[in-house]
N, CA and C atoms as an extended XYZ file, in Angstrom:
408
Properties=species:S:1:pos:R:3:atomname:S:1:resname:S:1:resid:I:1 pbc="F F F"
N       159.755      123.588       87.207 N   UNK     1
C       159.882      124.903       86.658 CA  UNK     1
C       161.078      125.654       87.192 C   UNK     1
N       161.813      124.977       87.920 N   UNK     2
C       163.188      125.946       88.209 CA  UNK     2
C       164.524      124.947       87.675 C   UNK     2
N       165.262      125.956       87.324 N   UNK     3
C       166.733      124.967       87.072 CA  UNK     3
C       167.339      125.103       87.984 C   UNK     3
N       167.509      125.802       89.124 N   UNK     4
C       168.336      125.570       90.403 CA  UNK     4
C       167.287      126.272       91.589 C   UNK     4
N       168.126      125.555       92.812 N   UNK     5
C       167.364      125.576       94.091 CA  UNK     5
C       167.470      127.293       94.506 C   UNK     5
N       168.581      127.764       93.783 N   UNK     6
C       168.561      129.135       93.994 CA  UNK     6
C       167.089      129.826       94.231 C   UNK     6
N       166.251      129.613       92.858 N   UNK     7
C       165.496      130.172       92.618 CA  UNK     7
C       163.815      129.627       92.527 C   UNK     7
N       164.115      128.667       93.376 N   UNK     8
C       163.038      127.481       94.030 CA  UNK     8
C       162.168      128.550       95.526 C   UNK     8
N       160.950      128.378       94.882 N   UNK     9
C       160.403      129.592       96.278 CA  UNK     9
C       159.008      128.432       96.994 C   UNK     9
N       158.700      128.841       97.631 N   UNK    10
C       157.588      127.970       98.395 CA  UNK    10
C       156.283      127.695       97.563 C   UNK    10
N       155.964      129.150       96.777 N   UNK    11
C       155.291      128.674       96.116 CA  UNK    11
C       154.904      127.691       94.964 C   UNK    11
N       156.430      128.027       94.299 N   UNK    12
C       156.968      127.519       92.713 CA  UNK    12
C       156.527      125.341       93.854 C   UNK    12
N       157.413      125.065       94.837 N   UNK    13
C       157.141      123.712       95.474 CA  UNK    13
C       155.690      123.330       95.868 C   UNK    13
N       154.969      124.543       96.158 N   UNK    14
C       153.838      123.882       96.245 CA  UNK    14
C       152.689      123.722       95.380 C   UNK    14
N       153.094      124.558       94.499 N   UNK    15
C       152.383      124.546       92.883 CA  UNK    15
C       152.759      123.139       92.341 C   UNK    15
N       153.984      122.542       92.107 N   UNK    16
C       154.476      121.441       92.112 CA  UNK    16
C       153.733      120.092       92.566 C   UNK    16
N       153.899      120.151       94.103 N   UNK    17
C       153.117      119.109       94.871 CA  UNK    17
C       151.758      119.173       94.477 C   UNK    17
N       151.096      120.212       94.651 N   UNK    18
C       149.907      120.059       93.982 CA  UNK    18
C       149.147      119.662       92.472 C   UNK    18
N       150.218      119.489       91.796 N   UNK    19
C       150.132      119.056       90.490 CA  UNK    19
C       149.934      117.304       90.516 C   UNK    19
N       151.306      117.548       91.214 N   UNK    20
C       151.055      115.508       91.196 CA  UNK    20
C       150.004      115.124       92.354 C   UNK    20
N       149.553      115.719       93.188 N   UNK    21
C       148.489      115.187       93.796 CA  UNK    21
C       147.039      114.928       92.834 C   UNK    21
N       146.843      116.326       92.076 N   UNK    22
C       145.929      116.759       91.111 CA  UNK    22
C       145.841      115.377       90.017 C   UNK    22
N       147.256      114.577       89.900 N   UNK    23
C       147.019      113.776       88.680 CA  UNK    23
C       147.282      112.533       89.755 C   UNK    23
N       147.526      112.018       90.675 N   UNK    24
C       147.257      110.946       91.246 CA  UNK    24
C       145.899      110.992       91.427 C   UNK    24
N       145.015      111.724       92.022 N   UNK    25
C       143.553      111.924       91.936 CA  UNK    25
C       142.635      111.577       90.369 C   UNK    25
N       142.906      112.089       89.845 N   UNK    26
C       142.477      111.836       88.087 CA  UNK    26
C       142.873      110.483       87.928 C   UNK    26
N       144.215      109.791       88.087 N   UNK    27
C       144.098      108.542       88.088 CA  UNK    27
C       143.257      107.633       88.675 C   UNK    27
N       142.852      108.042       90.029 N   UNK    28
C       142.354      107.185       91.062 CA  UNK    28
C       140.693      107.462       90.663 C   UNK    28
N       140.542      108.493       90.015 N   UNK    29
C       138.804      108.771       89.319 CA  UNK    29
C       138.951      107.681       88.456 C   UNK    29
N       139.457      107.336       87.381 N   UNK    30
C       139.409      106.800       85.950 CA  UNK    30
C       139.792      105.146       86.800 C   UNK    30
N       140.493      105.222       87.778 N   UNK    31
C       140.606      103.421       88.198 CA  UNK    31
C       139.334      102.990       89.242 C   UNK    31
N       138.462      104.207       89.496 N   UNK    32
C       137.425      103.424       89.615 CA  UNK    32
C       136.120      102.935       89.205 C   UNK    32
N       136.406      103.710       87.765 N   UNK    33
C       135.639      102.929       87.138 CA  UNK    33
C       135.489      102.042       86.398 C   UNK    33
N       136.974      101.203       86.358 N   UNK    34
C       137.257      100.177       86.553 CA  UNK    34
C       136.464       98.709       87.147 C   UNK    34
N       136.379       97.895       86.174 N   UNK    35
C       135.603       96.630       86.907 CA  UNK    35
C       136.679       95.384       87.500 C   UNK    35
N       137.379       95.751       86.670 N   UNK    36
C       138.331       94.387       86.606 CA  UNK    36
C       139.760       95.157       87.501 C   UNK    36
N       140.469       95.620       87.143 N   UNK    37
C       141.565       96.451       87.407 CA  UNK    37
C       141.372       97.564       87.979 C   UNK    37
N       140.681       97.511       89.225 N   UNK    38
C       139.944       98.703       90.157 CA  UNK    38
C       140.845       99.291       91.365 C   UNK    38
N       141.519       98.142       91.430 N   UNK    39
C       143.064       97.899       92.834 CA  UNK    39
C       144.019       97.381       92.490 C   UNK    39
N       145.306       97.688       92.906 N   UNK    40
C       146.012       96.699       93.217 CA  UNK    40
C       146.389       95.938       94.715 C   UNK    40
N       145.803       96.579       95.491 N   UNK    41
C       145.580       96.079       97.051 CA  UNK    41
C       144.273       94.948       97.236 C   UNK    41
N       144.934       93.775       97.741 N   UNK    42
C       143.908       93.008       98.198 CA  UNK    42
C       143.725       92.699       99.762 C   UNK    42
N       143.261       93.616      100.915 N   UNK    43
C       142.977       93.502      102.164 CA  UNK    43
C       143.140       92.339      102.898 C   UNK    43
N       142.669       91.302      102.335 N   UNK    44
C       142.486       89.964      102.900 CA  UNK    44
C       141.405       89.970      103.670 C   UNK    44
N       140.889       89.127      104.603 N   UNK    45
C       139.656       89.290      105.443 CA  UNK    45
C       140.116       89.761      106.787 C   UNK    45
N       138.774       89.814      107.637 N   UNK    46
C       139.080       90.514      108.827 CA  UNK    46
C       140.150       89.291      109.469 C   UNK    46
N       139.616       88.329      109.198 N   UNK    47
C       140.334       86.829      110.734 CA  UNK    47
C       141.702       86.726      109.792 C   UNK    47
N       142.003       87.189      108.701 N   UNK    48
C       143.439       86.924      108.293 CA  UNK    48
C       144.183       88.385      107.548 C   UNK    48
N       144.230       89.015      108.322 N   UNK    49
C       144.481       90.269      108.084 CA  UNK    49
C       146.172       90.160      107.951 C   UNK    49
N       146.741       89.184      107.706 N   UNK    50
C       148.087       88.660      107.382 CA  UNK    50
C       148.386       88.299      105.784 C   UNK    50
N       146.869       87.937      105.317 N   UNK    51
C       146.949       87.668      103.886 CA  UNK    51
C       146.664       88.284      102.928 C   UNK    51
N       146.646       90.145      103.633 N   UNK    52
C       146.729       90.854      102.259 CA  UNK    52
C       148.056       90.817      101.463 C   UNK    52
N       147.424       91.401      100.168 N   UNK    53
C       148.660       91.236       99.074 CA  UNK    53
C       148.704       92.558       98.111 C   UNK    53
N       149.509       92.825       97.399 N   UNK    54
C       149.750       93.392       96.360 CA  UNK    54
C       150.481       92.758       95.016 C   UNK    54
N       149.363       93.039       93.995 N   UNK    55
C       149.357       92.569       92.523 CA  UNK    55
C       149.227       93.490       92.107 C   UNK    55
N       150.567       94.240       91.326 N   UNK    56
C       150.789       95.246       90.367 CA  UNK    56
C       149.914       95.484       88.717 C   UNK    56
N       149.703       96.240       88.720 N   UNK    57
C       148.608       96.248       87.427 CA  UNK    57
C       149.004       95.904       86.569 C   UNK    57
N       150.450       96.198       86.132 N   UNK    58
C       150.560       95.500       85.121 CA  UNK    58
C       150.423       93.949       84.809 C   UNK    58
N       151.307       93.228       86.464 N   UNK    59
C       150.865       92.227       86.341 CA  UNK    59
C       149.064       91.672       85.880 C   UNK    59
N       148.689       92.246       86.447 N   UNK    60
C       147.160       91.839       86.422 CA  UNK    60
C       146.707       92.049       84.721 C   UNK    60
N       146.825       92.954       84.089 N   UNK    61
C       147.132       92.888       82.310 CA  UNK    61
C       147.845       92.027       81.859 C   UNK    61
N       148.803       91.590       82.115 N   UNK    62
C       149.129       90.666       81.320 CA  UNK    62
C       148.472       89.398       81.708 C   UNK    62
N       148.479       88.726       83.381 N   UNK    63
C       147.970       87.352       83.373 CA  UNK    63
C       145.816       87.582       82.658 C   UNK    63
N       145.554       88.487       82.729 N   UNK    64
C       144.089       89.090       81.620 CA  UNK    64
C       144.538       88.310       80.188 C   UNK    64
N       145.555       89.055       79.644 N   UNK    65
C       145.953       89.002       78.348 CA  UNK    65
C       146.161       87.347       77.980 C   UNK    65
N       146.557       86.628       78.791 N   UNK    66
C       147.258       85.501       78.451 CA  UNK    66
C       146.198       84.490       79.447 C   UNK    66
N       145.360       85.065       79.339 N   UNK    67
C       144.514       83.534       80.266 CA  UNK    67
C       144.050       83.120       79.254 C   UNK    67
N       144.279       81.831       79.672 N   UNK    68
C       143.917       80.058       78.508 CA  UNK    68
C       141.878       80.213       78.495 C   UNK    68
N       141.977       80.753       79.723 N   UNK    69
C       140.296       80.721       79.613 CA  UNK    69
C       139.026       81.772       78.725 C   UNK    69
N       140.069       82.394       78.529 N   UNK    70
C       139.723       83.266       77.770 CA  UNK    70
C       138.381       84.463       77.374 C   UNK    70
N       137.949       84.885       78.445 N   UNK    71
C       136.652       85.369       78.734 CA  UNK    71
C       136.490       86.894       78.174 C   UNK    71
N       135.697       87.034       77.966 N   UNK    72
C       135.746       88.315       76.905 CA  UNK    72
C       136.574       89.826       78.260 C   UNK    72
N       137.709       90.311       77.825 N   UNK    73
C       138.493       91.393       78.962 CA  UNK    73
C       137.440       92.485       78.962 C   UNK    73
N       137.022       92.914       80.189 N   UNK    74
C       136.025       94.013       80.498 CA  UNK    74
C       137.056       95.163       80.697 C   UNK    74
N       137.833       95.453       81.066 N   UNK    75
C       138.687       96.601       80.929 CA  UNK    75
C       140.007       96.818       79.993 C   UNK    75
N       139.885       96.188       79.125 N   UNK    76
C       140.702       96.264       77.458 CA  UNK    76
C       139.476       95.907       76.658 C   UNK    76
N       140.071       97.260       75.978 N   UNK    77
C       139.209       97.503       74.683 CA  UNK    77
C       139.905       97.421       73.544 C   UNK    77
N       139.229       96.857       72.689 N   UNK    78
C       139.587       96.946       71.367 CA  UNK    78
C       139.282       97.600       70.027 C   UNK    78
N       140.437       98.434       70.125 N   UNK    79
C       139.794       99.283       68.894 CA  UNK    79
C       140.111       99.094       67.349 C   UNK    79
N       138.576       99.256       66.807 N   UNK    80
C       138.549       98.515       65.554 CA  UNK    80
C       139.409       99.376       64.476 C   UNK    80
N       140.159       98.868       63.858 N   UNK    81
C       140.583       99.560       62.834 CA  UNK    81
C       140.355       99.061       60.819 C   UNK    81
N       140.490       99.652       59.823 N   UNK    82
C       140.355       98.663       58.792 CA  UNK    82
C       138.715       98.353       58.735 C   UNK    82
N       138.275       98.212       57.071 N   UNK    83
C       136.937       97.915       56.984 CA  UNK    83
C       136.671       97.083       57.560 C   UNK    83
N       137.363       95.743       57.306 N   UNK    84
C       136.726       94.573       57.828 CA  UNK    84
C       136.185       94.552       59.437 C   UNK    84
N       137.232       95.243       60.553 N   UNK    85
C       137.304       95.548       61.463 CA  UNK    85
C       135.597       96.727       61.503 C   UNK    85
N       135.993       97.585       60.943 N   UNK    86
C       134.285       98.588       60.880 CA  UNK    86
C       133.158       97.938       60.689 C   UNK    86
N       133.167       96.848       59.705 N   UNK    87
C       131.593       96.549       59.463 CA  UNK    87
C       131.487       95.356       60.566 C   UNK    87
N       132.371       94.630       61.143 N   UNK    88
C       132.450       93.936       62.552 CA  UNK    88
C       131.614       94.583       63.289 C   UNK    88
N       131.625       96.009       63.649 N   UNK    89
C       131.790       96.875       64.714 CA  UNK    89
C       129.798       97.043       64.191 C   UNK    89
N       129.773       97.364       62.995 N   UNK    90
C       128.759       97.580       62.759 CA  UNK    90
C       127.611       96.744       62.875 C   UNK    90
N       128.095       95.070       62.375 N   UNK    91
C       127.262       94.402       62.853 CA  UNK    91
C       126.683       93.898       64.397 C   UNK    91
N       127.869       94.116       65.056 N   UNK    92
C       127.414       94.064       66.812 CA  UNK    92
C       127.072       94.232       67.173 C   UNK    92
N       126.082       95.825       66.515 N   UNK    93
C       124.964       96.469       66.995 CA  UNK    93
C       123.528       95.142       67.069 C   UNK    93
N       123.832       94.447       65.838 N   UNK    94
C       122.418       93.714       65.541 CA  UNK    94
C       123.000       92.178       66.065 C   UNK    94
N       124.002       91.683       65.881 N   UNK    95
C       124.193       90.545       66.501 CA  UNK    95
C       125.246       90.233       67.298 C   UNK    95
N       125.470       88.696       67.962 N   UNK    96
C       126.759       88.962       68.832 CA  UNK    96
C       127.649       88.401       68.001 C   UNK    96
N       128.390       89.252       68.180 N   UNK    97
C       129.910       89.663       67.450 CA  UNK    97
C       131.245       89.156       68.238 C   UNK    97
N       131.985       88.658       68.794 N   UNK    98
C       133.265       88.317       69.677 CA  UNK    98
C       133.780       89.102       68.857 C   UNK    98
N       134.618       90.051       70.240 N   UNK    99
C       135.660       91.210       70.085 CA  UNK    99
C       137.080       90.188       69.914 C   UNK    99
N       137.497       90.288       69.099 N   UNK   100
C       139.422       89.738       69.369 CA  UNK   100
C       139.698       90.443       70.731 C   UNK   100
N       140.602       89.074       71.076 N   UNK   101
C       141.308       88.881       72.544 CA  UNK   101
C       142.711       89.341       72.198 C   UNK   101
N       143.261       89.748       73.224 N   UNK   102
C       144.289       90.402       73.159 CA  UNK   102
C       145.261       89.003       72.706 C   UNK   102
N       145.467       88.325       73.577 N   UNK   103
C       146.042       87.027       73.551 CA  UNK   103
C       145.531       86.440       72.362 C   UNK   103
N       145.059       86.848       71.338 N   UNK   104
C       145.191       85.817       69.887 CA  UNK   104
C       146.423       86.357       69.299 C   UNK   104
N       146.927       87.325       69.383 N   UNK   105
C       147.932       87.794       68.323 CA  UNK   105
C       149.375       87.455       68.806 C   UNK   105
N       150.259       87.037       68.035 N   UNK   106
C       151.409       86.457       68.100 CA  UNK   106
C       152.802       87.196       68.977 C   UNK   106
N       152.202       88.292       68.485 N   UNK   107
C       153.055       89.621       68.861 CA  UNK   107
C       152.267       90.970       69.960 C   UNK   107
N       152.811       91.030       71.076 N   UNK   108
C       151.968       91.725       72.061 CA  UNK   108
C       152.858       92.795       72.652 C   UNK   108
N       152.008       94.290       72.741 N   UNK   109
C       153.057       95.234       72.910 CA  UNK   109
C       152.427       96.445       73.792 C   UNK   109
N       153.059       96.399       74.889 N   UNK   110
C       152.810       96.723       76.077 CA  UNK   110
C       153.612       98.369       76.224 C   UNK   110
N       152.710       99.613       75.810 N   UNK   111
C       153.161      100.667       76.260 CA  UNK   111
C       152.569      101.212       77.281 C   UNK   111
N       153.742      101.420       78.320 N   UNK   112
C       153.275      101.790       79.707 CA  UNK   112
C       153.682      103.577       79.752 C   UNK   112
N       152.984      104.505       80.060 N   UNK   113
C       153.117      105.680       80.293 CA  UNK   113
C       153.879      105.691       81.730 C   UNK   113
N       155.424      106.273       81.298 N   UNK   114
C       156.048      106.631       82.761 CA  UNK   114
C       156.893      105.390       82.934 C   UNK   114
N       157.119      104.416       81.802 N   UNK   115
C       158.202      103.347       81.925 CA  UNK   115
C       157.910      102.109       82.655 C   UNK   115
N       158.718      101.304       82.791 N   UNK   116
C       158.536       99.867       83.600 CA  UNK   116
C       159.885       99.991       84.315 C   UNK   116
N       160.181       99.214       85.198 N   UNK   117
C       161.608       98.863       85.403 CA  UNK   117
C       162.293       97.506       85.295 C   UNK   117
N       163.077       97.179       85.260 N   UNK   118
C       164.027       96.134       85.029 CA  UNK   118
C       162.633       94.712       85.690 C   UNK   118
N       162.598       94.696       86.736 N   UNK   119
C       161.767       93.341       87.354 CA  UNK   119
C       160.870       93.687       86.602 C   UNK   119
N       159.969       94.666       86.295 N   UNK   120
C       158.887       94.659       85.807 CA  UNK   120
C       158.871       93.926       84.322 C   UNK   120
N       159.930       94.152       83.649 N   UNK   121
C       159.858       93.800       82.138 CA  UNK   121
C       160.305       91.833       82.180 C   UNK   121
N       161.016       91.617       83.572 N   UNK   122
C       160.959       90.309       83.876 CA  UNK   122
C       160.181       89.569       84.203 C   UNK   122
N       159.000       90.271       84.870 N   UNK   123
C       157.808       89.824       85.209 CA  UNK   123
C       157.089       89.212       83.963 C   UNK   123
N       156.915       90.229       82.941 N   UNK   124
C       156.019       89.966       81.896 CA  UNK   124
C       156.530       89.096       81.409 C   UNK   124
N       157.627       89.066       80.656 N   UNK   125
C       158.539       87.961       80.221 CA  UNK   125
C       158.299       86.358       81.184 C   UNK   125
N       158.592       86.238       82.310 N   UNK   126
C       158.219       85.206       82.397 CA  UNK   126
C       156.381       84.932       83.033 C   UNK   126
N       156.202       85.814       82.770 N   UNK   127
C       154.316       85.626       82.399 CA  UNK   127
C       154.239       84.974       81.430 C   UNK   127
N       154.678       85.841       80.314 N   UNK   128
C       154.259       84.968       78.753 CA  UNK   128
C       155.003       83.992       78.474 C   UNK   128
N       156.226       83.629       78.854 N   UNK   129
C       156.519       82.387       78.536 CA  UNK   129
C       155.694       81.268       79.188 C   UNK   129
N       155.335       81.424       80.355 N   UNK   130
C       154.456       80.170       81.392 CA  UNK   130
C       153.182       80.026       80.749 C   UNK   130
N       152.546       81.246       80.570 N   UNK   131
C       150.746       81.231       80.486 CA  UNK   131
C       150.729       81.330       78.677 C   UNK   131
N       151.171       81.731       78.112 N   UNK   132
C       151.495       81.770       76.574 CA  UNK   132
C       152.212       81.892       75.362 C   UNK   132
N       153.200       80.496       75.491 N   UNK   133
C       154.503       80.339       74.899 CA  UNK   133
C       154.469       80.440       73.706 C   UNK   133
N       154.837       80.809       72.417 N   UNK   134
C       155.748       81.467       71.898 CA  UNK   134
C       154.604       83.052       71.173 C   UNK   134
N       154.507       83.303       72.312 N   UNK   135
C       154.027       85.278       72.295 CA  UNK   135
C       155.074       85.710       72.330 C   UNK   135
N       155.433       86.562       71.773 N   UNK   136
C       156.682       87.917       71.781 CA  UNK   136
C       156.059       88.797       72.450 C   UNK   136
């Protein structure tokens, strides 16, 4: 809210900071209710406290998206669109229905709120070429 530091006051900065704390919090509500994609920190155990790691979420969506094993994704949803898609939706109530997997469609398109960066868009790229070759 200021265009120069001129007119930057303690409060205007801490109204600020408190904003992005306010929405790192709201994030960290909504990622835990999360089953699958709950962390990206993995601790390791107590006797190897050398083998924690970090796996970026996105990573973790895409190797989801592109596993050969293919298990129904608990934290991607699919939303139905189109009749055919509605009366799907409708019958699931009464029988079991398989939701489409992200990974059936030829073409896969990844909008991230707040951008990716350069490694990141390399990452995916050579995700899908290894785990599911010729996905765009």
């Amino acid at each position: 809210g200021c265009d120069s530091s001129l007119i930057l006051t303690s409060q205007k900065a801490t109204d600020a900071v408190d904003g992005i704390f306010r929405s790192l919090r709201d994030i960290a509500r909504v990622r835990m209710h999360m089953k699958q994609f709950h962390s990206i920190h993995n601790p390791g155990s107590n006797t190897h406290q050398a083998s924690a790691s970090y796996k970026p979420l996105l990573k973790q969506v895409v190797e989801e998206v592109c596993n050969p094993d293919r298990p129904d994704p608990v934290d991607i949803e699919h939303i139905s669109s189109g009749l055919t898609d509605l009366l799907k939706t409708g019958f699931s109530m009464f029988m079991k229905v398989n939701r489409p997997h992200p990974g059936d469609n030829p073409l896969l398109i990844i909008f991230m709120v707040g951008g990716v960066s350069v490694s990141e868009v390399k990452m995916v790229k050579d995700l899908v070429a290894t785990r599911k070759p010729g996905t765009q």
